[in-house]
N, CA, C and O atoms as CSV, one atom per row, in Angstrom:
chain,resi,resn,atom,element,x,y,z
A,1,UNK,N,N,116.001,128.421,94.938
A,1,UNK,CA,C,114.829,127.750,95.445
A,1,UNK,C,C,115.259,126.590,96.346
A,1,UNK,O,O,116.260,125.879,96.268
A,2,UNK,N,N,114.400,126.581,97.090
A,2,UNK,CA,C,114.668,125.416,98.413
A,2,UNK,C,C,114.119,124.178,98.053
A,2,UNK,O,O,113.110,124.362,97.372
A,3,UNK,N,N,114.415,122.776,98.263
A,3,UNK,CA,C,113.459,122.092,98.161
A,3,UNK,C,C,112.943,121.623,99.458
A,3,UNK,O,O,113.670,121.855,100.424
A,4,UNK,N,N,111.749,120.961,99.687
A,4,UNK,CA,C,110.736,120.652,101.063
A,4,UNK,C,C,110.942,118.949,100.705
A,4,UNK,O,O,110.856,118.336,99.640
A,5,UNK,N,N,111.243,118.518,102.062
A,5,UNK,CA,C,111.639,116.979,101.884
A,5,UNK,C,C,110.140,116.513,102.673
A,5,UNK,O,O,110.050,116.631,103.895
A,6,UNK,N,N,108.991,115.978,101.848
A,6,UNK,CA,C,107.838,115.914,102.079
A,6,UNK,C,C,107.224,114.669,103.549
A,6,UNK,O,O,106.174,114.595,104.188
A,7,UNK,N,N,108.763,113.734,103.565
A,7,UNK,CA,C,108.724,112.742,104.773
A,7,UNK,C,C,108.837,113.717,106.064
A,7,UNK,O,O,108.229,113.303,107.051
A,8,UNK,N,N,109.571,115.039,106.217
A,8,UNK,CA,C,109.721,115.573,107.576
A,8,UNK,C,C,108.275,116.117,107.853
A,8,UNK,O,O,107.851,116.293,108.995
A,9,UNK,N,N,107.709,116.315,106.961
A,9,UNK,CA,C,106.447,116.699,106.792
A,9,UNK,C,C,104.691,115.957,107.215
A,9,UNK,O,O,103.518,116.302,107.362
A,10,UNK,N,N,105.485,114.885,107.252
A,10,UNK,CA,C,104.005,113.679,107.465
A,10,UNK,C,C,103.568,113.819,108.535
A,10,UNK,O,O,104.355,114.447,109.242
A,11,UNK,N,N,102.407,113.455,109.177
A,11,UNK,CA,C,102.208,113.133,110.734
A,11,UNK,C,C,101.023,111.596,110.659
A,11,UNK,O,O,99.992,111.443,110.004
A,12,UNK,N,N,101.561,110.891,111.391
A,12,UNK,CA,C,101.252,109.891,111.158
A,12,UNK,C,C,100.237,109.753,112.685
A,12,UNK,O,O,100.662,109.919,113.828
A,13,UNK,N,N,98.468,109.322,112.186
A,13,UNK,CA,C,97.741,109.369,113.804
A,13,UNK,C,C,97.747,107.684,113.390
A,13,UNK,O,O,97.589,106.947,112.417
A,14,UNK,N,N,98.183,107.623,115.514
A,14,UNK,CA,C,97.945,106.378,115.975
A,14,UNK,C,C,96.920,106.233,116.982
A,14,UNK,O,O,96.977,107.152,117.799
A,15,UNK,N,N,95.853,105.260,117.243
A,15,UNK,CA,C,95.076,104.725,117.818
A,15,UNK,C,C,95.786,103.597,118.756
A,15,UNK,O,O,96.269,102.498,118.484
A,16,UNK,N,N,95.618,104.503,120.270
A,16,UNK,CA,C,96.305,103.700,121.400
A,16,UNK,C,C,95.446,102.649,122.202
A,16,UNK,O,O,94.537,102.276,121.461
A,17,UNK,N,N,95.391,102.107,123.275
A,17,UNK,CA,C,94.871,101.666,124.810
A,17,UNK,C,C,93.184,101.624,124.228
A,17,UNK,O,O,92.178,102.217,124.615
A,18,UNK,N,N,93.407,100.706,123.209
A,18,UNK,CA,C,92.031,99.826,122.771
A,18,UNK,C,C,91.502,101.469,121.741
A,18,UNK,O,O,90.503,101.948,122.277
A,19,UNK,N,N,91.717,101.865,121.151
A,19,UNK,CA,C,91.162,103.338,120.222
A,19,UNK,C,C,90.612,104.192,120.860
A,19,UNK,O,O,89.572,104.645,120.382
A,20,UNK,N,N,91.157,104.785,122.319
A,20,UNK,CA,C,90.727,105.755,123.670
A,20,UNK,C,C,91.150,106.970,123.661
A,20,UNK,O,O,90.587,107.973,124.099
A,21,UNK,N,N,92.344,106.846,123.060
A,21,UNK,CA,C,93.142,107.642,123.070
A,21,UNK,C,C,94.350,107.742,121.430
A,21,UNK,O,O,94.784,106.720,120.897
A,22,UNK,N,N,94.655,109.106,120.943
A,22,UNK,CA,C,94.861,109.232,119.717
A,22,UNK,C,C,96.374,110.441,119.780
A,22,UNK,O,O,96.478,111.574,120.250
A,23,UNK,N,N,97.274,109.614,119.131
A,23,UNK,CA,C,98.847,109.836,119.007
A,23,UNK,C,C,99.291,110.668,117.748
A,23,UNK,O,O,98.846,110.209,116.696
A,24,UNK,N,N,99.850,111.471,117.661
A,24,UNK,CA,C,100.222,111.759,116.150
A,24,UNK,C,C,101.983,111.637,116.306
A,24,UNK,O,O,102.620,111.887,117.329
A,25,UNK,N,N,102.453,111.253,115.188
A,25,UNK,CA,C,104.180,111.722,115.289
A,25,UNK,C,C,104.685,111.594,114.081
A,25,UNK,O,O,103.918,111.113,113.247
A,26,UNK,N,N,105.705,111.869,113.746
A,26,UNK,CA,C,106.228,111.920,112.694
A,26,UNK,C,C,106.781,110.836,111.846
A,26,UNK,O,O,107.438,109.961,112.410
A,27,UNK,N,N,106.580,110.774,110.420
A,27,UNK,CA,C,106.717,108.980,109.594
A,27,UNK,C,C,108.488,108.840,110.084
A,27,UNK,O,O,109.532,109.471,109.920
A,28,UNK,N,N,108.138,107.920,110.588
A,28,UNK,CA,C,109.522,107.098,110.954
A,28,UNK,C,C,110.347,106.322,109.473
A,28,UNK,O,O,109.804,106.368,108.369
A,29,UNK,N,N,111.344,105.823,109.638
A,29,UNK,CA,C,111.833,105.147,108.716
A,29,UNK,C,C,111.630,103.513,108.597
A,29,UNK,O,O,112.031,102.755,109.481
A,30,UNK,N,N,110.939,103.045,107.363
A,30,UNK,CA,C,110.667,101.673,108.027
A,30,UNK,C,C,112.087,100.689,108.229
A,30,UNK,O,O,113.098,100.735,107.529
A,31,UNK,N,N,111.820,99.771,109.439
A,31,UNK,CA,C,112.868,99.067,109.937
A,31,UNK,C,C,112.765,97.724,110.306
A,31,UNK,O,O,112.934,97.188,111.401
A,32,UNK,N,N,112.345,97.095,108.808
A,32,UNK,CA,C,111.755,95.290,108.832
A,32,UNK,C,C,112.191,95.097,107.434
A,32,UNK,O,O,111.269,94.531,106.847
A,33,UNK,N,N,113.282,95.336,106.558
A,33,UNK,CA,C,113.874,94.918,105.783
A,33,UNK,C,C,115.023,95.497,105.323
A,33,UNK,O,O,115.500,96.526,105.803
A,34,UNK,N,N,115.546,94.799,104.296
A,34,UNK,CA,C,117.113,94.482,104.058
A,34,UNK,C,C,118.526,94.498,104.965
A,34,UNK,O,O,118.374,94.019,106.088
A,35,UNK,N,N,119.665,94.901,104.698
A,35,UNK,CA,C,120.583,94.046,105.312
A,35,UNK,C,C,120.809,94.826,106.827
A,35,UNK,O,O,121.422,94.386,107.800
A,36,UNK,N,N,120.124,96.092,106.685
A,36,UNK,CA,C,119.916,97.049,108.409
A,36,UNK,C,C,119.603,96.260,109.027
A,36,UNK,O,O,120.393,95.860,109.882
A,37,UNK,N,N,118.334,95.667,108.905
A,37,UNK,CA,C,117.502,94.281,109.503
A,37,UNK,C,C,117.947,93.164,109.796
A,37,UNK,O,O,117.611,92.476,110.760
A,38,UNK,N,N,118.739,92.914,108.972
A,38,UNK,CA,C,119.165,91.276,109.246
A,38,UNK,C,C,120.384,91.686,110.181
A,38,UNK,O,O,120.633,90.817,111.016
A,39,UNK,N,N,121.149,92.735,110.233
A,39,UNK,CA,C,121.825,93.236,111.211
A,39,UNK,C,C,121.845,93.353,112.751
A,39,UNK,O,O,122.756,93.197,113.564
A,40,UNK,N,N,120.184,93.767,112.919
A,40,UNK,CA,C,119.660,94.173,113.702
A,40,UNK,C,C,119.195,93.132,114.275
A,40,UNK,O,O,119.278,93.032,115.499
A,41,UNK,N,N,118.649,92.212,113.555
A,41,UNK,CA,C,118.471,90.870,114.237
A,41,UNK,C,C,119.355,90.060,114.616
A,41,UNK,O,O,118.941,89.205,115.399
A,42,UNK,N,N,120.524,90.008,114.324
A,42,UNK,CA,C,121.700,89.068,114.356
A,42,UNK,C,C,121.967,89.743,115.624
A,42,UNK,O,O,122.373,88.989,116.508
A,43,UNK,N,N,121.856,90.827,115.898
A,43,UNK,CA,C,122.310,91.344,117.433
A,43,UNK,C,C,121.575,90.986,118.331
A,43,UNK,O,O,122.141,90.677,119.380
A,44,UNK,N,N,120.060,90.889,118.278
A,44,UNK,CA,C,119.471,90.300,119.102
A,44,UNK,C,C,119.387,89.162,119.498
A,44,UNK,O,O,119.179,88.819,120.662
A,45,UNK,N,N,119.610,88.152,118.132
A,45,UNK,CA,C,119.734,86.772,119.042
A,45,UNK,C,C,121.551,86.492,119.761
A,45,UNK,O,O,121.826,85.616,120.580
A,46,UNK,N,N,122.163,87.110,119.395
A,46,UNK,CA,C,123.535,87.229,120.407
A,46,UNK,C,C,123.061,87.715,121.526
A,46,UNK,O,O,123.634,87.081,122.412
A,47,UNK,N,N,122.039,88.800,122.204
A,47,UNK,CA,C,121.885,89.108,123.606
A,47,UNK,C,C,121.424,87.521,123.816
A,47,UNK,O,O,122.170,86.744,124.412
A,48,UNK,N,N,120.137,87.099,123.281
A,48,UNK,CA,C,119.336,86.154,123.792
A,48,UNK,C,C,120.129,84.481,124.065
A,48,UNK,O,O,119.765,83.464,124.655
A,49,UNK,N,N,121.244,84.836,123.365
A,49,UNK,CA,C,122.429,83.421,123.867
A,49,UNK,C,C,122.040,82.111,122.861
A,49,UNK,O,O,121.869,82.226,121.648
A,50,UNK,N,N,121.939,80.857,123.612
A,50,UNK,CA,C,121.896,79.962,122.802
A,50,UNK,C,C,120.646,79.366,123.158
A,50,UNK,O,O,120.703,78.694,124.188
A,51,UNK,N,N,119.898,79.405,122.778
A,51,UNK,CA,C,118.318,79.061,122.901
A,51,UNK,C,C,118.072,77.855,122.305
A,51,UNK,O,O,118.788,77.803,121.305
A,52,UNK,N,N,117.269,76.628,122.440
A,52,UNK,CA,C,116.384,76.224,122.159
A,52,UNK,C,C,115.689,76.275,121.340
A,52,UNK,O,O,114.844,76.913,121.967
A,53,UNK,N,N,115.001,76.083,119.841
A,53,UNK,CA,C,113.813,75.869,118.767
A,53,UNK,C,C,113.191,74.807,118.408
A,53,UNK,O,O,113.838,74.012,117.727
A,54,UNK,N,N,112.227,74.579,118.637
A,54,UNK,CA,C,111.117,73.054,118.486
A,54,UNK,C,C,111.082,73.360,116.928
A,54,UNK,O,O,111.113,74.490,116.441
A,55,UNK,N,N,111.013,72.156,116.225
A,55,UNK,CA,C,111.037,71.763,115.091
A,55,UNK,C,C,110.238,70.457,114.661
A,55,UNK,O,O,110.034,69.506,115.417
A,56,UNK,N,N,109.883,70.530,113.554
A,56,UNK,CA,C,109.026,69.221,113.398
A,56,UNK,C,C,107.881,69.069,113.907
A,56,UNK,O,O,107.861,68.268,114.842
A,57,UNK,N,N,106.387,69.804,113.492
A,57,UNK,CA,C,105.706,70.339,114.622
A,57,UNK,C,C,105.618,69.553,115.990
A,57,UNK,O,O,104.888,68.733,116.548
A,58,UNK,N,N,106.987,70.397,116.253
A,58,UNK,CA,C,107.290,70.573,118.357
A,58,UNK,C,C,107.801,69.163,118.789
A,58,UNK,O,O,107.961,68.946,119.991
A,59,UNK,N,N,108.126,67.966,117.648
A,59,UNK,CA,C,108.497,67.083,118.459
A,59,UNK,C,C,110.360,66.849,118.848
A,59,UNK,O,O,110.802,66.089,119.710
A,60,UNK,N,N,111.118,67.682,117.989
A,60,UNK,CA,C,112.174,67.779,117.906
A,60,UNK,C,C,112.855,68.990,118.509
A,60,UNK,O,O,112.123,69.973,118.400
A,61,UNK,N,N,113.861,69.222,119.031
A,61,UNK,CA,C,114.360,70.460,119.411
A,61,UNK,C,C,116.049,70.494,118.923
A,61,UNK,O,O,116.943,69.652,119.001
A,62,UNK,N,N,115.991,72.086,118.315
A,62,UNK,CA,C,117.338,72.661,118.186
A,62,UNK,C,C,117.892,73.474,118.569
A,62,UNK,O,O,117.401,74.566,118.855
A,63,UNK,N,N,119.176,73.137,118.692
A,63,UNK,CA,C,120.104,74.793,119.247
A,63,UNK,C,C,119.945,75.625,118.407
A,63,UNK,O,O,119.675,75.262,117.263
A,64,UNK,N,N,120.081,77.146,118.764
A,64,UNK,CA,C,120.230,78.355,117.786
A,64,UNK,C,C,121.297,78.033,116.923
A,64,UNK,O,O,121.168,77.974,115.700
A,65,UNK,N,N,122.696,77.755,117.732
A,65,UNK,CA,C,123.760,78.289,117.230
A,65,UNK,C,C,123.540,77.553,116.044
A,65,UNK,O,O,123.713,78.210,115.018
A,66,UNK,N,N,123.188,76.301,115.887
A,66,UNK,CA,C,123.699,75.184,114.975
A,66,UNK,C,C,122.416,75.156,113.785
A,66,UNK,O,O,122.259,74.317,112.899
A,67,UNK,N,N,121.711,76.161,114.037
A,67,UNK,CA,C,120.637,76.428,112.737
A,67,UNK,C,C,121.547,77.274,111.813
A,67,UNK,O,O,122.324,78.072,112.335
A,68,UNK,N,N,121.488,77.135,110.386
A,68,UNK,CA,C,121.883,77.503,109.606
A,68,UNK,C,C,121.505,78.798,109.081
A,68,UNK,O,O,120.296,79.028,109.082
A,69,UNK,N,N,122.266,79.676,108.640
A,69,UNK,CA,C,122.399,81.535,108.467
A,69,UNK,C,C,121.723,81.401,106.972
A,69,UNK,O,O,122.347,80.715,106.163
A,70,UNK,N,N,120.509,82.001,106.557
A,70,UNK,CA,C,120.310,81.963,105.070
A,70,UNK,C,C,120.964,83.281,104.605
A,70,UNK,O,O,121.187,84.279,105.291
A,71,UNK,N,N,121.169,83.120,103.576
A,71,UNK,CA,C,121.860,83.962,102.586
A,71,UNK,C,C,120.967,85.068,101.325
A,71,UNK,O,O,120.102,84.518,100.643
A,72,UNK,N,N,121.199,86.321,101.139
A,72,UNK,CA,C,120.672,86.943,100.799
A,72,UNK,C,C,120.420,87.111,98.741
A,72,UNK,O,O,121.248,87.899,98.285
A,73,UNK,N,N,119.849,86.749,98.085
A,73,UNK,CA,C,120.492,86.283,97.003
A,73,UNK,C,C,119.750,87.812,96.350
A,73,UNK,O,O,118.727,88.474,96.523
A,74,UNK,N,N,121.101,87.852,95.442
A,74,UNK,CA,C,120.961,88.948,94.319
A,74,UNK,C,C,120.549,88.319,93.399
A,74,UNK,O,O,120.929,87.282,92.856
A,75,UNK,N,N,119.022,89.592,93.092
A,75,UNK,CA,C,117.941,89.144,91.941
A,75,UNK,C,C,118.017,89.835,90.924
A,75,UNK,O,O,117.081,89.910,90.128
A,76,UNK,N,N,119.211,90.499,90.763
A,76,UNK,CA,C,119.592,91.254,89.367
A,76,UNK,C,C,120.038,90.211,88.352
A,76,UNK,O,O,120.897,89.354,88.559
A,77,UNK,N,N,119.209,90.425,87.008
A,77,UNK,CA,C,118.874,89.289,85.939
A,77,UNK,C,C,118.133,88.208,86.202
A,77,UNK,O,O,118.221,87.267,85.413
A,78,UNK,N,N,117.350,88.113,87.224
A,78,UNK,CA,C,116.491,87.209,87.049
A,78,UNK,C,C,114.950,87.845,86.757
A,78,UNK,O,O,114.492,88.947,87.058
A,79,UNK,N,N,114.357,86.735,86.067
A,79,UNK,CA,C,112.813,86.925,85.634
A,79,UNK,C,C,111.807,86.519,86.524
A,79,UNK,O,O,111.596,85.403,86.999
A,80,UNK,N,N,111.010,87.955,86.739
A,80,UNK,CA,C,109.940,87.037,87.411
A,80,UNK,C,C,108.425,87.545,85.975
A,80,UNK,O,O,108.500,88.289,84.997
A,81,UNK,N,N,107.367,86.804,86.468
A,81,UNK,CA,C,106.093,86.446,85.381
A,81,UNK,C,C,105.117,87.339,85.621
A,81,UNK,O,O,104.739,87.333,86.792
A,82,UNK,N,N,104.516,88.196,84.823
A,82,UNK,CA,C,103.557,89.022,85.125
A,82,UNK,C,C,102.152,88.551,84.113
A,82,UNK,O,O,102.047,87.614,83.321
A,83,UNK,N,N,101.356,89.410,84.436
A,83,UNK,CA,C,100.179,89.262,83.661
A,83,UNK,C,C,99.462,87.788,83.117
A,83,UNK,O,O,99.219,87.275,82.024
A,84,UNK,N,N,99.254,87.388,84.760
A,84,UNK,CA,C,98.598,85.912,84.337
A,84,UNK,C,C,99.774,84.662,83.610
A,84,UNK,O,O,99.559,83.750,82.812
A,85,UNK,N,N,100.802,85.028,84.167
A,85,UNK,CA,C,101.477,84.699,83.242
A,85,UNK,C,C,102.412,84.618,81.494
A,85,UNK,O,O,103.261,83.974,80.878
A,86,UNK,N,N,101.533,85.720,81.386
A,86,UNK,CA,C,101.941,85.463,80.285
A,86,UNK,C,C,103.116,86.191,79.558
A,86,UNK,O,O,103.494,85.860,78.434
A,87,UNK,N,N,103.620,87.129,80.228
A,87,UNK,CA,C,104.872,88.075,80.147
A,87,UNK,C,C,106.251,88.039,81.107
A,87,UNK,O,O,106.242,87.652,82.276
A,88,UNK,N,N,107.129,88.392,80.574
A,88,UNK,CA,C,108.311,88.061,81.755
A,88,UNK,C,C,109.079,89.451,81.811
A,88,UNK,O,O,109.128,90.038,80.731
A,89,UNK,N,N,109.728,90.118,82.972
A,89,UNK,CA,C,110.312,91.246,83.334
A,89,UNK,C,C,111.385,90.886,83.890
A,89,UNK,O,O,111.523,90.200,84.903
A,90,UNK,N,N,112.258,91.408,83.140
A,90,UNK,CA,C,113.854,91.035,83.651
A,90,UNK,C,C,114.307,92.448,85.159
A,90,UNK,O,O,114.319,93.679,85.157
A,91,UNK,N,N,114.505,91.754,85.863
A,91,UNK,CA,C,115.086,92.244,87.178
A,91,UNK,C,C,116.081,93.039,86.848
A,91,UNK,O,O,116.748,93.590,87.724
């Protein structure tokens, strides 16, 4: 027996040029988290060079380079709180 991998399978409709016109294509892979992402972004601000960021609403300005890289923290064993509080689920 074969198995059917049910993602090649999807068709996903999109609503284009104000909802005029109607797209279908196939479910993509999502590509706005974990470390693919932060990858993917780190490449982009290397094209974009050393830029400029207003800080402090807008009265201060910083370089890219010299903003600080956050770090990805592993949440294995930690608790977070469910049910109004009143229960805890270990990670």
């Amino acid at each position: 027996m074969i198995g059917i991998d049910f993602r090649d399978t999807i068709i996903i409709r999109q609503s284009i040029n104000k909802g005029t016109k109607v797209i279908e294509t196939p479910l993509k892979k999502a590509n706005w988290q974990g470390e693919e992402f932060k990858q993917y972004q780190a490449e982009r601000l290397k094209l974009a060079g050393d830029l400029m960021i207003m800080s402090a609403k807008g009265t201060s300005m910083i370089k890219l380079s010299k903003m600080k890289k956050s770090k990805t923290v592993n949440i294995k064993g930690h608790y977070i709180t469910t049910r109004r509080g009143t229960d805890r689920v270990r990670l």
